[in-house]
C-alpha atoms as an extended CHARMM CRD file, in Angstrom:
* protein
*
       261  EXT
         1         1  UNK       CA              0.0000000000        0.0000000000        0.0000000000  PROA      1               0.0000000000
         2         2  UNK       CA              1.3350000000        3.5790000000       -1.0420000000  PROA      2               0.0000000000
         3         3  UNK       CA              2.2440000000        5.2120000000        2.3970000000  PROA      3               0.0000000000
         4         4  UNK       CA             -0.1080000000        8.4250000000        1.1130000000  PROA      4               0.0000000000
         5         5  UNK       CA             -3.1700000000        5.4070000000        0.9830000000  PROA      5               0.0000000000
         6         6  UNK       CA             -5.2550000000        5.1480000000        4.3680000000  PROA      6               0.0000000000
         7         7  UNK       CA             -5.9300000000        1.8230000000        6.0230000000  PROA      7               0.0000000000
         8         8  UNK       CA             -9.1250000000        2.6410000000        7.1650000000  PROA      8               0.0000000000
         9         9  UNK       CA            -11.7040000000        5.2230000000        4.9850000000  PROA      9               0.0000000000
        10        10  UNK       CA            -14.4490000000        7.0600000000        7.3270000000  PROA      10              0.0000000000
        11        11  UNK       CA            -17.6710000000        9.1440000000        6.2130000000  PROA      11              0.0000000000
        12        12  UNK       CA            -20.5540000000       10.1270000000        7.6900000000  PROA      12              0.0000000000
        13        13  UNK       CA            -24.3120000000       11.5510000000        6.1630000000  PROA      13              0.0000000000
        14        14  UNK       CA            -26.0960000000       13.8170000000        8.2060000000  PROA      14              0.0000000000
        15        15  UNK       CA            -28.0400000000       11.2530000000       10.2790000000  PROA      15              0.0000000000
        16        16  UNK       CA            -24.6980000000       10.7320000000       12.2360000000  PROA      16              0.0000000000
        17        17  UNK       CA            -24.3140000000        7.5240000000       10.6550000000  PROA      17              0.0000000000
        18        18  UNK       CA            -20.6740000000        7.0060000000       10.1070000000  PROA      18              0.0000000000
        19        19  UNK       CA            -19.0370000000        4.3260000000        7.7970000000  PROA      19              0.0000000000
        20        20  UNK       CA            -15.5080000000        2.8200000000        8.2390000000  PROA      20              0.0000000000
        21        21  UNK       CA            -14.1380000000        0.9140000000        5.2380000000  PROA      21              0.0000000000
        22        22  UNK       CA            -11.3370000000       -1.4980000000        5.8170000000  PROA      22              0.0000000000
        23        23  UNK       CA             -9.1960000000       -0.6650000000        3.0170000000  PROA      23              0.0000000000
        24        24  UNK       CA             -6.3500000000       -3.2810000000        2.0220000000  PROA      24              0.0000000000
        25        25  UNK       CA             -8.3130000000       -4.7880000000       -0.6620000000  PROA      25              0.0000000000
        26        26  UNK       CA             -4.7540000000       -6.2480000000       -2.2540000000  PROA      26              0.0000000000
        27        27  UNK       CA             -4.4450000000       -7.9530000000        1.1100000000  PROA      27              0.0000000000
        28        28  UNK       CA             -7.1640000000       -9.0630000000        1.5070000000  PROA      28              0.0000000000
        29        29  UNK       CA             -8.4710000000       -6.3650000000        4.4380000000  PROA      29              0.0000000000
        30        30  UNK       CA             -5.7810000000       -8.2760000000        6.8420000000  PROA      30              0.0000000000
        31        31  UNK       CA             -5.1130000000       -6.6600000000        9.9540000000  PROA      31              0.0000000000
        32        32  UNK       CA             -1.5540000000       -5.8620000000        9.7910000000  PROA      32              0.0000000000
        33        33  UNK       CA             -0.2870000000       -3.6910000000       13.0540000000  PROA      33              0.0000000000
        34        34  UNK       CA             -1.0670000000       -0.7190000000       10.8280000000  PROA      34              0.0000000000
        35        35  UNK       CA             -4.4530000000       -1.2440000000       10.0420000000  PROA      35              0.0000000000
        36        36  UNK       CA             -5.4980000000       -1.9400000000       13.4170000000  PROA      36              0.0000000000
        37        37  UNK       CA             -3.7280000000        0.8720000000       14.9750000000  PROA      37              0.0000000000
        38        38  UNK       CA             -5.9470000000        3.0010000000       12.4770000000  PROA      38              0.0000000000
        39        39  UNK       CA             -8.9830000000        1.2640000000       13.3780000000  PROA      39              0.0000000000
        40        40  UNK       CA             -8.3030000000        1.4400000000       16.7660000000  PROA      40              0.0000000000
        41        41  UNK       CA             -7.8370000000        5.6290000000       16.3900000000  PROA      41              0.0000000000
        42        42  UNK       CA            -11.4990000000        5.7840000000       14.3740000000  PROA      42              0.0000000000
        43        43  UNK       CA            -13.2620000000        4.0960000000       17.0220000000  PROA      43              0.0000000000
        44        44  UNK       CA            -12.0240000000        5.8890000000       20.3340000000  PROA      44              0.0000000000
        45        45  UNK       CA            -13.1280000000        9.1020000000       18.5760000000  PROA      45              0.0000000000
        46        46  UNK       CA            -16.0750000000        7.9640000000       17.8040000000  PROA      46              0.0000000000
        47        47  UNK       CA            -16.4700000000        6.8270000000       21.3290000000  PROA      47              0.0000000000
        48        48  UNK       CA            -16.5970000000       10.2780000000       22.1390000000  PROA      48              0.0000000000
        49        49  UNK       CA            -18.1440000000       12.0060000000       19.4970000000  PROA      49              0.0000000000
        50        50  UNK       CA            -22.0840000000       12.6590000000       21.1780000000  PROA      50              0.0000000000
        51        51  UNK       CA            -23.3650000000       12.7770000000       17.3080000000  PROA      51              0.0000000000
        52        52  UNK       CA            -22.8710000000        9.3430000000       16.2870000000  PROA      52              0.0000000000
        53        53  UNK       CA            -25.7930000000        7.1940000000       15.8130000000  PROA      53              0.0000000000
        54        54  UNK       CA            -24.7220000000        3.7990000000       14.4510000000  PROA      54              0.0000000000
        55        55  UNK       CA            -21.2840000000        3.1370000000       12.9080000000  PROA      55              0.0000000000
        56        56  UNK       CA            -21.5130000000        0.3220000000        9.5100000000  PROA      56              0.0000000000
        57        57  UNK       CA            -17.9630000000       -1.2850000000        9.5700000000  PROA      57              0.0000000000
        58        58  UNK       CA            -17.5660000000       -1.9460000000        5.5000000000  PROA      58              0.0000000000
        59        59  UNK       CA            -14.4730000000       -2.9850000000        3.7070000000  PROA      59              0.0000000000
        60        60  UNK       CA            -12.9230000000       -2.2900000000        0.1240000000  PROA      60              0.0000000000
        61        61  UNK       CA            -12.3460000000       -5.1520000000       -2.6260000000  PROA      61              0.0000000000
        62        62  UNK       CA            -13.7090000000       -8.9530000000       -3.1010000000  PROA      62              0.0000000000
        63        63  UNK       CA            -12.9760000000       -9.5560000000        0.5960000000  PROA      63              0.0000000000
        64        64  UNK       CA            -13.7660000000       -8.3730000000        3.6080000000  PROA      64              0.0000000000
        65        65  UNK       CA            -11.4340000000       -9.3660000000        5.9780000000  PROA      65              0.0000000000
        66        66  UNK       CA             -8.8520000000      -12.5550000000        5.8470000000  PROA      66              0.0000000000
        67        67  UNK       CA             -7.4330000000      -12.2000000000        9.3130000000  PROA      67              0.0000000000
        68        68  UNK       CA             -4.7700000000      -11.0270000000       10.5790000000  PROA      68              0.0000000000
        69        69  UNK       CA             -1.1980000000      -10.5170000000        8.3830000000  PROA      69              0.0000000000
        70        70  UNK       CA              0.5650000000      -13.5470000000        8.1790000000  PROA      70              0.0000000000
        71        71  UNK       CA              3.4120000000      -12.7470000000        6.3260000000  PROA      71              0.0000000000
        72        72  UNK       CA              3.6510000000       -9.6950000000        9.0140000000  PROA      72              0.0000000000
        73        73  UNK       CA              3.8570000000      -11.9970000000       11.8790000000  PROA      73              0.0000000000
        74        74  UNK       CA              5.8490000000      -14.7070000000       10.7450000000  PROA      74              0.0000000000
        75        75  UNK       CA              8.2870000000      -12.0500000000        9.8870000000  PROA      75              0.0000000000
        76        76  UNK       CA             10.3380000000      -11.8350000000       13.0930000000  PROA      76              0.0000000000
        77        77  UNK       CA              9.0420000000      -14.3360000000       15.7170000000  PROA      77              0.0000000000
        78        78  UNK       CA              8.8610000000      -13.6610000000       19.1260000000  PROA      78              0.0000000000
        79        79  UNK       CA              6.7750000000      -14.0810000000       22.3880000000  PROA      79              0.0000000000
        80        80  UNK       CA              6.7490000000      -10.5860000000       23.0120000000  PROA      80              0.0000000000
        81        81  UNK       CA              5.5060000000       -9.0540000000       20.1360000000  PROA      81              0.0000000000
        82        82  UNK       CA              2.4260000000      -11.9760000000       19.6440000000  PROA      82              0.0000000000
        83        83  UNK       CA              1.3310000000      -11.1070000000       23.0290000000  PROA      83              0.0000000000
        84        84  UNK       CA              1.6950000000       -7.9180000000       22.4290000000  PROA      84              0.0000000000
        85        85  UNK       CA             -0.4970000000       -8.5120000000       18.5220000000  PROA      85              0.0000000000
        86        86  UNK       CA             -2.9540000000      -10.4190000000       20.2130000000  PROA      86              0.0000000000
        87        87  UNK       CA             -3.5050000000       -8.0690000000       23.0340000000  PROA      87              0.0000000000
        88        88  UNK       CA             -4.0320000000       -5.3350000000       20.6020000000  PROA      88              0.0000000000
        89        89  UNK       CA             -6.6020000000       -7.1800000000       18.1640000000  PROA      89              0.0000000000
        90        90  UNK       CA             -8.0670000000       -7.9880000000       21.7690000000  PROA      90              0.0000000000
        91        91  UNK       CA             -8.6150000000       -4.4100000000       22.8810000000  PROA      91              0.0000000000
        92        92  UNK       CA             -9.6760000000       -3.4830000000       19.1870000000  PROA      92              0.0000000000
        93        93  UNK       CA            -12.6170000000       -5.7770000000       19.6780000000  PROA      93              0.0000000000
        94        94  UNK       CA            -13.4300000000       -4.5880000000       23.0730000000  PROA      94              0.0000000000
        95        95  UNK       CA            -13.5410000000       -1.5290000000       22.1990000000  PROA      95              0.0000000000
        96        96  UNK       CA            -16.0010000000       -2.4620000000       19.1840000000  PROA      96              0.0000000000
        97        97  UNK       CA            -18.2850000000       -4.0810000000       21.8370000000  PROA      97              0.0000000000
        98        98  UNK       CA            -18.3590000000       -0.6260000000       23.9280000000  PROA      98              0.0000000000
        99        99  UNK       CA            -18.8220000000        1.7890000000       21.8710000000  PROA      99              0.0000000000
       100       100  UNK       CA            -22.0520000000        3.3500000000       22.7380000000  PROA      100             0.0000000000
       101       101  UNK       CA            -23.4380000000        3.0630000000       19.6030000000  PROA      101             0.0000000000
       102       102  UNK       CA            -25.0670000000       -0.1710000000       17.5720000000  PROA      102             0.0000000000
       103       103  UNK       CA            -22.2870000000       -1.2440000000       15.0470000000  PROA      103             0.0000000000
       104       104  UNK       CA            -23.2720000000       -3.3740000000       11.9860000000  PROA      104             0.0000000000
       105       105  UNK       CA            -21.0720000000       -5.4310000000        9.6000000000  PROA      105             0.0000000000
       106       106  UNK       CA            -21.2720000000       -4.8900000000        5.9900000000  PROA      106             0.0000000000
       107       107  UNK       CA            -19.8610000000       -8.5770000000        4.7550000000  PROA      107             0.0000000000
       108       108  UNK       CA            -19.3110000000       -8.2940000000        1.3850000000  PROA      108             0.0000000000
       109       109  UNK       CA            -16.9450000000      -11.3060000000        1.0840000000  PROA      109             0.0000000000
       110       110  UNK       CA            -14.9880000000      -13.9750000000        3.1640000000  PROA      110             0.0000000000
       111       111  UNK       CA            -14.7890000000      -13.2810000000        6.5810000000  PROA      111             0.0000000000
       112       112  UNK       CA            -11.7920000000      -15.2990000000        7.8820000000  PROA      112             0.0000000000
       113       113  UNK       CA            -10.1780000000      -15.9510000000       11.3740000000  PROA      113             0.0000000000
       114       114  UNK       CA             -9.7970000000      -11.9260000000       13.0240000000  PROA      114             0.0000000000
       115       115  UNK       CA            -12.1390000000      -11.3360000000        9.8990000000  PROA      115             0.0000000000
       116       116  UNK       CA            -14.8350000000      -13.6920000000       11.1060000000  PROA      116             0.0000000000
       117       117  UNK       CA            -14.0820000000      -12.3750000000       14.5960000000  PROA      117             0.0000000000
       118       118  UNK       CA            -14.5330000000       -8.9720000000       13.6840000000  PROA      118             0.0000000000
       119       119  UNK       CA            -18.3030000000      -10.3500000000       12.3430000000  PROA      119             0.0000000000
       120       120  UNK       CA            -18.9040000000      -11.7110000000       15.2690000000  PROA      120             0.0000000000
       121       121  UNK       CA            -17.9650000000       -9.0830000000       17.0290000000  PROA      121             0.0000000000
       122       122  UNK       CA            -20.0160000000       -6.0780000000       15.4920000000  PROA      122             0.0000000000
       123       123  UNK       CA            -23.2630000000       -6.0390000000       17.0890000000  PROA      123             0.0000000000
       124       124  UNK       CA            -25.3530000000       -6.7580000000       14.0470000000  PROA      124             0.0000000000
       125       125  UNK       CA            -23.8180000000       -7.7150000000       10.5460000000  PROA      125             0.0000000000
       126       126  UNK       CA            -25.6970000000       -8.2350000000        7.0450000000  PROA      126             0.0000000000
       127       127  UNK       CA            -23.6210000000      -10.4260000000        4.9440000000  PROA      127             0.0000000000
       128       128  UNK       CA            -24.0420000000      -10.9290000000        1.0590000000  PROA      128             0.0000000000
       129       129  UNK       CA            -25.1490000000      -14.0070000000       -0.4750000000  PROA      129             0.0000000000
       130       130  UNK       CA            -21.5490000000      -14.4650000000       -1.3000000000  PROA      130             0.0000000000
       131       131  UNK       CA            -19.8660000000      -14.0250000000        1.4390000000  PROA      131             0.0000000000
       132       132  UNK       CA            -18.1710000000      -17.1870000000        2.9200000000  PROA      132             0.0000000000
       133       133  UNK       CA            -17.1020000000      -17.3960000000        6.8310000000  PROA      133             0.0000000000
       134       134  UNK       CA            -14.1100000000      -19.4920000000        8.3240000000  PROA      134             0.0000000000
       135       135  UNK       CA            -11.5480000000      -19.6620000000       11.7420000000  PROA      135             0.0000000000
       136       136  UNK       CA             -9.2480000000      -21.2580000000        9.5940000000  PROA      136             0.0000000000
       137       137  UNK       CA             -5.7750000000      -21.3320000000       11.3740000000  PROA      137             0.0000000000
       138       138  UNK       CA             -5.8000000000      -24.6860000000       12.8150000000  PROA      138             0.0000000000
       139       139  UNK       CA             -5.4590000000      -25.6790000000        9.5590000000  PROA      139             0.0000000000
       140       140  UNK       CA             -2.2050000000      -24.1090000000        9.9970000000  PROA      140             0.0000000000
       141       141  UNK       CA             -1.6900000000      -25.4480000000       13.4510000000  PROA      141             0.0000000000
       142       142  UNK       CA             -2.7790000000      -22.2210000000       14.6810000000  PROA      142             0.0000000000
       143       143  UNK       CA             -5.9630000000      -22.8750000000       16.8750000000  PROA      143             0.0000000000
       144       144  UNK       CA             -8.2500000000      -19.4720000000       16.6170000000  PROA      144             0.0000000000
       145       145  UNK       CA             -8.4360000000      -19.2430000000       19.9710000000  PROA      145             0.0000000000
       146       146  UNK       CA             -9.5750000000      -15.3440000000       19.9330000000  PROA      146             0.0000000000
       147       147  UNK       CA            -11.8410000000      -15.6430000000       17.3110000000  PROA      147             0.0000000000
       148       148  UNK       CA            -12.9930000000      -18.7500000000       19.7360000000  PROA      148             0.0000000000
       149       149  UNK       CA            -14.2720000000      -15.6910000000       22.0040000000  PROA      149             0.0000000000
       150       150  UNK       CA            -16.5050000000      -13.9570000000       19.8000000000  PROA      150             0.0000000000
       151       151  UNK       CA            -17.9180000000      -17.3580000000       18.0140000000  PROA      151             0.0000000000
       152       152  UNK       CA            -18.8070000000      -18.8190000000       21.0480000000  PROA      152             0.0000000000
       153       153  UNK       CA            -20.6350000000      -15.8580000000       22.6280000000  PROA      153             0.0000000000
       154       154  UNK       CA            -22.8020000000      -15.3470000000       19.1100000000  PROA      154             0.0000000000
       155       155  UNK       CA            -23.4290000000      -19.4680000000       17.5100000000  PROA      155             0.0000000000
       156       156  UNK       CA            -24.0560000000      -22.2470000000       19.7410000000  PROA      156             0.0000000000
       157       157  UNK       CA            -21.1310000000      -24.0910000000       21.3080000000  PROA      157             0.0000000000
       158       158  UNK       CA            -21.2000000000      -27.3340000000       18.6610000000  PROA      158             0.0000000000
       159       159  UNK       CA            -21.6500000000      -24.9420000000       15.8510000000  PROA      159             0.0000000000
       160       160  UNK       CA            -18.7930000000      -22.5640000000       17.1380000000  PROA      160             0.0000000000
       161       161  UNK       CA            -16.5490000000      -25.1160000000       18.0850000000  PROA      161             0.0000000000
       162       162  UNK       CA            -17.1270000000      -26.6870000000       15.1050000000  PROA      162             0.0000000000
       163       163  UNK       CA            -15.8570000000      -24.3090000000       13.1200000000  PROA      163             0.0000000000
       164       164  UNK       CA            -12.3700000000      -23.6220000000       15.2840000000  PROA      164             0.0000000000
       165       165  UNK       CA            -11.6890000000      -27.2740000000       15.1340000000  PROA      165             0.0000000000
       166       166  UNK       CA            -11.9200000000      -27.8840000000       11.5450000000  PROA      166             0.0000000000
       167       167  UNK       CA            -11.2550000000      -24.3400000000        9.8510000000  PROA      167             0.0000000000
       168       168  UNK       CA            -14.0430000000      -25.2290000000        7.3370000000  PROA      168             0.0000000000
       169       169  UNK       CA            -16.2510000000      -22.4330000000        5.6250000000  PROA      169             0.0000000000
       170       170  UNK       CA            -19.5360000000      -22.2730000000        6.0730000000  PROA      170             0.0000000000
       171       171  UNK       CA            -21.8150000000      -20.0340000000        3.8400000000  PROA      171             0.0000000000
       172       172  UNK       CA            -23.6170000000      -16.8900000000        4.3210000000  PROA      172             0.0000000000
       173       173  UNK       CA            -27.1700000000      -18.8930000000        4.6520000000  PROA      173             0.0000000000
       174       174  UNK       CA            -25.5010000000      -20.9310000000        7.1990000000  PROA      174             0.0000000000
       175       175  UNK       CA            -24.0970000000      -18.1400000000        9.1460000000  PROA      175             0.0000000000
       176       176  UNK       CA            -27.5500000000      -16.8270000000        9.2390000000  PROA      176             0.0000000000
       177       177  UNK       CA            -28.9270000000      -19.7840000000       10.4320000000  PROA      177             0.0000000000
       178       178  UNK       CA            -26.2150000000      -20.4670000000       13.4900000000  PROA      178             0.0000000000
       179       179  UNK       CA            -26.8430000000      -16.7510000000       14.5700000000  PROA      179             0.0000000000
       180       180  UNK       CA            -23.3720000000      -15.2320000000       13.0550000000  PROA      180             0.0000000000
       181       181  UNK       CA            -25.1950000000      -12.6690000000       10.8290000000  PROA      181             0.0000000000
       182       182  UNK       CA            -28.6850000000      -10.9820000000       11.2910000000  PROA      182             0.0000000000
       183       183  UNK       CA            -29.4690000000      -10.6160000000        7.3710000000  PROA      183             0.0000000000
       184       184  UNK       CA            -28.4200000000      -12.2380000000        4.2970000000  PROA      184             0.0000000000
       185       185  UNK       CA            -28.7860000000      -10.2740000000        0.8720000000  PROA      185             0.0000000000
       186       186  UNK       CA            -28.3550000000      -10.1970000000       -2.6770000000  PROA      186             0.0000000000
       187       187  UNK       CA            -25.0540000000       -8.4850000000       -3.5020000000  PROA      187             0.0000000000
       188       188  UNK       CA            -27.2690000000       -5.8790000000       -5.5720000000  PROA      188             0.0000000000
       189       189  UNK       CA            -28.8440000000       -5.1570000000       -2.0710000000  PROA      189             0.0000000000
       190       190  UNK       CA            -26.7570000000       -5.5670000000        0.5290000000  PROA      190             0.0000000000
       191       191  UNK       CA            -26.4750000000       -1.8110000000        0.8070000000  PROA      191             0.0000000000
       192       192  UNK       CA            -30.1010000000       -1.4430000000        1.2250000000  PROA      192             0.0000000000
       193       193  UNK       CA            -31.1580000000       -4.1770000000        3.6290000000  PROA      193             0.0000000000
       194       194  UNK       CA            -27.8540000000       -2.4890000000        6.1230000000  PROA      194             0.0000000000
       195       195  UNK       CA            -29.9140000000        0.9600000000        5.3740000000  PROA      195             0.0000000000
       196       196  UNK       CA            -32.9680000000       -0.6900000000        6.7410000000  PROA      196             0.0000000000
       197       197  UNK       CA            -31.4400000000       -1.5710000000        9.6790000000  PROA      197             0.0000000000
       198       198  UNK       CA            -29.4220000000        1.7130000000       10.4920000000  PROA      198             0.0000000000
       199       199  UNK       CA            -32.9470000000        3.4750000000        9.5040000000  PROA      199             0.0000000000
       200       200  UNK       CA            -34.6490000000        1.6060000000       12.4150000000  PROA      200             0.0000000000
       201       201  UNK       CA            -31.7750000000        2.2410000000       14.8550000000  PROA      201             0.0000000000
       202       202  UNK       CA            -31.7180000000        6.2450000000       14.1870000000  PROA      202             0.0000000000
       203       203  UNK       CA            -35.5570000000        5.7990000000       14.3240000000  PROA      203             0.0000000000
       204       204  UNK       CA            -34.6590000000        5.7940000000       18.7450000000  PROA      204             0.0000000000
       205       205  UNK       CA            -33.2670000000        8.0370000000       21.1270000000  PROA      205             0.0000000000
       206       206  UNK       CA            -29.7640000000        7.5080000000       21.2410000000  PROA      206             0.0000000000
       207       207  UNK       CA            -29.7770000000        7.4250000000       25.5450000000  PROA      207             0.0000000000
       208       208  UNK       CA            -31.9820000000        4.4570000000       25.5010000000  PROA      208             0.0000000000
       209       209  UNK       CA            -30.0230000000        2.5970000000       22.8570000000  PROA      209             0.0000000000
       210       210  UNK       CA            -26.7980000000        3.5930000000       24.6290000000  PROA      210             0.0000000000
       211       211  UNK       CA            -27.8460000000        1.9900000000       27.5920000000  PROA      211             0.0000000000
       212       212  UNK       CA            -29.3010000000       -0.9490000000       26.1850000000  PROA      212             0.0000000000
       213       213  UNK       CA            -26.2250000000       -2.0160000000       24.7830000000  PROA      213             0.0000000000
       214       214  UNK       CA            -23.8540000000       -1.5160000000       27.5570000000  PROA      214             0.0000000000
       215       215  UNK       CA            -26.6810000000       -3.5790000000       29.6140000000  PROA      215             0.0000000000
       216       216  UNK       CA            -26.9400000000       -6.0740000000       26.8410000000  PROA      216             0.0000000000
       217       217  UNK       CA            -23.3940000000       -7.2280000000       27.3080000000  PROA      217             0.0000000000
       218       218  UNK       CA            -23.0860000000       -6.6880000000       30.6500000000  PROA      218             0.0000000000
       219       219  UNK       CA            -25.6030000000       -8.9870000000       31.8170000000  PROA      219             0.0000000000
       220       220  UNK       CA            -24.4020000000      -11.9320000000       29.3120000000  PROA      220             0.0000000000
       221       221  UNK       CA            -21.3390000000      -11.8200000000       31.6590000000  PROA      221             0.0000000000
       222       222  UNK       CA            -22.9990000000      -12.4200000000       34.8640000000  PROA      222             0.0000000000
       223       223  UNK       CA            -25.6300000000      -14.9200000000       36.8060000000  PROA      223             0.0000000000
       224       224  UNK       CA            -28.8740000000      -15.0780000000       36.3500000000  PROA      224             0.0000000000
       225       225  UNK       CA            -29.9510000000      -13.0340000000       39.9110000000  PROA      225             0.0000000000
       226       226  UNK       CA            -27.3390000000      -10.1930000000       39.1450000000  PROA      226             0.0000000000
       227       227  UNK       CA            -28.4240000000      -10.0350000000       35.5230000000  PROA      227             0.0000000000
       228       228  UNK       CA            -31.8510000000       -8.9210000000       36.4960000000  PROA      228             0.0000000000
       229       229  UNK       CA            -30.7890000000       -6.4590000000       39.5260000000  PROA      229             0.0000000000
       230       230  UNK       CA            -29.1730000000       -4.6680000000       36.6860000000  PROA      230             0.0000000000
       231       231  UNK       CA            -31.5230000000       -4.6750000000       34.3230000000  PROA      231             0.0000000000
       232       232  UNK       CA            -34.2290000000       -3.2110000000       36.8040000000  PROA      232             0.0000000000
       233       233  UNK       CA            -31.4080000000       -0.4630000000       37.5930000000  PROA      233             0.0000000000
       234       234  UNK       CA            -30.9170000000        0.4310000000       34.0790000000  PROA      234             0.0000000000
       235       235  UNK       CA            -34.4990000000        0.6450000000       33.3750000000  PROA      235             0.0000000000
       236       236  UNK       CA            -35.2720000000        2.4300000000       35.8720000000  PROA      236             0.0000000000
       237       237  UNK       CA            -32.8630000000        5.0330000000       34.8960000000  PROA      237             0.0000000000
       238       238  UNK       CA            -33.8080000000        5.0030000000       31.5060000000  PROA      238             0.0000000000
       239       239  UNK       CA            -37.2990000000        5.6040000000       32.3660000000  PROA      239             0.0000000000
       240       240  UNK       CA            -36.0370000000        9.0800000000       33.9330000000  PROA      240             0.0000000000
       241       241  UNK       CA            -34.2770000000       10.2510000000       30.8070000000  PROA      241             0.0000000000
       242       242  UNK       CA            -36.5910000000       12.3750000000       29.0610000000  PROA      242             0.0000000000
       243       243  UNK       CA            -36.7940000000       10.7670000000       25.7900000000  PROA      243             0.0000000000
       244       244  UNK       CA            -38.5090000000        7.3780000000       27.4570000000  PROA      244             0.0000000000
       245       245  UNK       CA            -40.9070000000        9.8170000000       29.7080000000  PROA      245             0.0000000000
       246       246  UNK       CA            -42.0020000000       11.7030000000       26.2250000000  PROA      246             0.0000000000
       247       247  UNK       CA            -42.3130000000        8.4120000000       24.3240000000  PROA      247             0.0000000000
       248       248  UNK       CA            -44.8100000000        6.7980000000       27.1170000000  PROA      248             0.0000000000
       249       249  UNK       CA            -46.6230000000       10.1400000000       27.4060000000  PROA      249             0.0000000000
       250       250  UNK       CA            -46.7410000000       10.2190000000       23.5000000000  PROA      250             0.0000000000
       251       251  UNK       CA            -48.4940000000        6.3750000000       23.7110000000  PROA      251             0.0000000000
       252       252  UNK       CA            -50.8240000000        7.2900000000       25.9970000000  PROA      252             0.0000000000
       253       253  UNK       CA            -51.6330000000       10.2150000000       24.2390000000  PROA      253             0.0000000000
       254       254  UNK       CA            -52.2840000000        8.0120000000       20.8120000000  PROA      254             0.0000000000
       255       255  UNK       CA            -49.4250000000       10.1950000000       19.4520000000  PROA      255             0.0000000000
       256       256  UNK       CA            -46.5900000000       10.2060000000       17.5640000000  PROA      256             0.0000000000
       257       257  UNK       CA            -43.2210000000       11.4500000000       20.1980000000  PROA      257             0.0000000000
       258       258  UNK       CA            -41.3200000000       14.2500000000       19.5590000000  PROA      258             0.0000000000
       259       259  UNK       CA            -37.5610000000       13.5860000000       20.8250000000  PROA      259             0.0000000000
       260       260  UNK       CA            -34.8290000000       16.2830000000       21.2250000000  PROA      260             0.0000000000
       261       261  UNK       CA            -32.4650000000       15.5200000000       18.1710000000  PROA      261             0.0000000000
């Protein structure tokens, strides 16, 4: 890639839906040190930027995203600097998971290892009819065990484990069906069923979607008991927030709600 080329492409309409497009299509999308890094920059200023709605994580080319960079890490081999690759891909994800916005994967094409990680990751994704899904490195004699994190959170544990212990692909209809992608489209419409999707999401105040999500993965952590004492908390506060008390009134009232932009 020409140093002058960026790694990752952002736009936004005026919605506050913003876009970031993987872009090493001659590689595939892999996520070199460089590419994360850039990803990683994106996403903690969008963590703080109040006018975001819902982030679509796209990518450029046939593919859209084989991994990480192989050739990058079998480069100059060393304990240190894995742990210290791995720990970044890990935070990259994490910080995915908290933004405080919905995120939704545009899958265009294969999705491999990080890639299908990165799927799994994004809190909704709409794949094309093409697209093709895979934790392929034990075929390597690399066991996807971070990928293994993701998976197993989103498909059930046979079908995750599944596919970490024999690296096979499985298609877009089957990713639907074991709960790795929401949608499944045409490749003529992939852009519109994601549209239909962010349309819905910037449809709701942004507070009570905020707070959803951080409450939708915190709870998934935790027993059962704790689960709901947080739940009850977060509704509760939610139900203070003056978007849910105008949306009940606006019910009652047989009435469409008005909500501060």
């Amino acid at each position: 890639m020409n140093p002058s080329e960026a790694f990752v492409l952002s736009s936004r309409d005026a919605r506050g839906v913003v876009t970031l497009t993987l872009n090493r299509p001659n590689a595939f999308n892999a996520l070199s040190v460089g590419m994360m890094a850039a990803l990683q920059q994106a996403l903690d200023a969008l963590a703080q930027d109040e006018g975001v709605r819902v982030l679509v994580l796209a990518a450029a080319g046939k593919a859209f995203c084989a991994g990480h960079d192989l050739k990058e890490m079998r480069a100059a081999p060393a304990l240190d600097y894995y742990q210290v690759l791995f720990k970044q891909c890990a935070h990259l994800m994490l910080t995915l998971q908290k933004l405080p916005v919905p995120v939704i994967a545009r899958v265009q094409g294969i999705a491999t290892a990080a890639g299908c990680q990165l799927v799994a990751t994004c809190d909704l994704a709409v794949a094309s009819r093409h697209a093709r899904f895979a934790v392929s490195g034990v075929n390597l004699g690399l066991f996807c065990a971070t990928p293994g994190v993701a998976l197993s959170r989103n498909l059930s544990r046979k079908a995750a484990f599944e596919m970490l212990v024999t690296g096979e692909f499985i298609s877009a209809e089957q990713a639907l069906r074991d709960g790795l992608v929401n949608r499944v489209a045409d490749p003529e419409t992939l852009d519109a069923e994601v549209e239909r999707l962010v349309a819905s999401i910037v449809g709701k105040p942004r507070v009570a979607v905020a707070m959803g999500k951080a409450l939708f993965y915190r709870q998934l952590e935790t027993g059962v008991e704790a689960a709901y004492a947080d739940a009850a908390q977060t509704m509760a506060c939610n139900m203070m927030d003056p978007s849910a008390l105008e949306g009940v009134q606006a019910f009652i009232d047989k009435r469409p709600p008005t909500w501060a932009k």
